[in-house]
Each structure stands twice: as C-alpha cells, then as structure tokens.
C-alpha positions in Angstrom: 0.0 0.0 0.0 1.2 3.4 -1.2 1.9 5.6 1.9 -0.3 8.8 1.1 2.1 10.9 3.4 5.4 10.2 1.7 3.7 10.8 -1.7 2.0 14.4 -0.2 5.9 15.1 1.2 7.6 14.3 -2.2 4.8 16.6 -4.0 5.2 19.0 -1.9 9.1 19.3 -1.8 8.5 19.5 -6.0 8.9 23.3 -6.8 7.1 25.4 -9.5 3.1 26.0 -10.3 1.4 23.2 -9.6 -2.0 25.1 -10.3 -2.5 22.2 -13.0 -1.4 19.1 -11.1 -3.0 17.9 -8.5 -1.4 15.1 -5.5 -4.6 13.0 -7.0 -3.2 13.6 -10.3 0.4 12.7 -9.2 -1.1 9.5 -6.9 -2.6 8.2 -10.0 0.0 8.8 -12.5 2.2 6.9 -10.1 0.2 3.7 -9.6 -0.3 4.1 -13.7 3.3 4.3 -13.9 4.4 1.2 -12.1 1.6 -0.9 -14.0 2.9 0.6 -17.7 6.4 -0.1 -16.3 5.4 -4.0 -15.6 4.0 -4.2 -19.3 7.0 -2.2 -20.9 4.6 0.7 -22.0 6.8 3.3 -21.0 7.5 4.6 -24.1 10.3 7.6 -23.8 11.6 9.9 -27.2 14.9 11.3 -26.8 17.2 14.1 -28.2 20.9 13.5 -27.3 22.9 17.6 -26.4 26.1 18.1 -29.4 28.1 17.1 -26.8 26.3 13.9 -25.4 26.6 14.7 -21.9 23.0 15.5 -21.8 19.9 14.2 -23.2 15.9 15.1 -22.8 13.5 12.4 -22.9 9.7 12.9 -23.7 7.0 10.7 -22.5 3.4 10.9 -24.0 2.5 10.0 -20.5 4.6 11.1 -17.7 6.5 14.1 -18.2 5.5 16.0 -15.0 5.5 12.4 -12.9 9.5 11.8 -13.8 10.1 16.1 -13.5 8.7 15.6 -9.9 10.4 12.4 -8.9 13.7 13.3 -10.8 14.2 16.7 -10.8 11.9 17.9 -7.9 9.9 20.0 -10.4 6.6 20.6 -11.5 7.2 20.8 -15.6 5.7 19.5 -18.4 8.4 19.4 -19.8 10.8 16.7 -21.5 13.0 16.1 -18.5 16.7 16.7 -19.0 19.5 14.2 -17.9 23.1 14.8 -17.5 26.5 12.7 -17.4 28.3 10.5 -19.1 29.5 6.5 -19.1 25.9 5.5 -18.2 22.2 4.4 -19.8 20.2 7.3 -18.8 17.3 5.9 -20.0 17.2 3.5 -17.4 18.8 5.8 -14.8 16.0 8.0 -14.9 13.2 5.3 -15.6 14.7 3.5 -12.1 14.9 6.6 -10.3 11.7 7.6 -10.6 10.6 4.1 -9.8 12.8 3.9 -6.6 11.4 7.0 -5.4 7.4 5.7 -6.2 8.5 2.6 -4.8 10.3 3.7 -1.6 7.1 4.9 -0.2 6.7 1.5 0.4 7.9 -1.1 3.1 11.1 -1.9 1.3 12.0 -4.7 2.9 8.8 -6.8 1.9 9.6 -6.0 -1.4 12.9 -6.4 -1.8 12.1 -8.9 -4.7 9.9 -5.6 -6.6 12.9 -3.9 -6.5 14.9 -6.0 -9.0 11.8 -7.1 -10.9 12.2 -3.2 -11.5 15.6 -2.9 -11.9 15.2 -5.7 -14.9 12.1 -4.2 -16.0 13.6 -0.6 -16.6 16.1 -1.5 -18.7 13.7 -2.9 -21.4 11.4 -0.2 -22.4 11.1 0.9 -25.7 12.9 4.4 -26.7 12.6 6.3 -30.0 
C-alpha cells in the first residue's frame, strides 16, 4: 500500500506552479506508472545535447511524474539528464521508480525492486 504521506511530502518538496497538477493527479500517475512499467509501455523519445553529456526524454504520459520524482519540479516538460558513461534511460526510468516505490515497506519488497531494476532497462525508446 502506497503511503499517502510520503507521496504528499515528495509533492510538496517539488517546486514550481502546480496550479494544473494535483497530488490525485500525481497518486494516480504513479500507480499508472508502475503498471505501464510491468508491461514495458513506458514509451520515452529522446534528443541527445552536441556534446552527449546531456539528453531530454519525452513521454506521452509522464513528463510531470518523472520532472517531480527526478528533478523535484513541476514541468511538463521533457525532462533533462546529465552525465556521461551511463544508460540514462534507465537511470532515470529506475529513479523515478525507486522513489514511487520507496514509499513502500522496502524490505517486503525487496524482490519488486529488482523485478524493477530488470524491467527498466527494457522499455522501448525512439
């Protein structure tokens, strides 16, 4: 069971307008996004920087959910990723599922986690 204060804290810590996204909004998209995750429906577009140190991924879905869970922002947005030597993709597809998935008791689900960790790593990009 989703905690409803750890999802309220994480929305709230987000910064910006969120005049046009509610906590049900973001409690939703979360569940959604777990369930889209498990059927590899997370579909992501991405633009890669000159440099490739950066790259901005678009989601027809979940733009504002990874902003919030990633960046600690409300945007709608394609959220931006930086480094180098790594799949971003799946950094920032795991990251935002850690954070959904830390608001629950992590250590029954211990075995979600790396269903997750698996999962991320094969959704389709454009």
């Amino acid at each position: 069971m989703v905690s409803k204060k750890k999802l309220e804290k994480i929305y709230n810590q987000a910064k910006g307008d969120n005049k046009y996204y509610s906590l049900e909004d973001f409690t939703n998209d979360a569940k959604s996004y777990l369930k889209d995750i498990k059927k590899s429906n997370v579909i992501c577009s991405m633009q890669v920087s000159r440099s490739g140190m950066t790259r901005r991924f678009n989601t027809q879905h979940y733009n504002m959910l990874l902003n919030i869970c990633y960046d600690q922002k409300f945007s709608w947005n394609e959220v931006k990723v930086g480094g180098c030597g790594m799949d971003m993709h799946w950094h920032l597809l795991f990251t935002t599922c850690e954070v959904i998935l830390n608001m629950f008791d992590s250590g029954k689900n211990r075995e979600k986690w790396l269903d997750y960790n698996r999962l991320c790593s094969s959704q389709p990009i454009l």
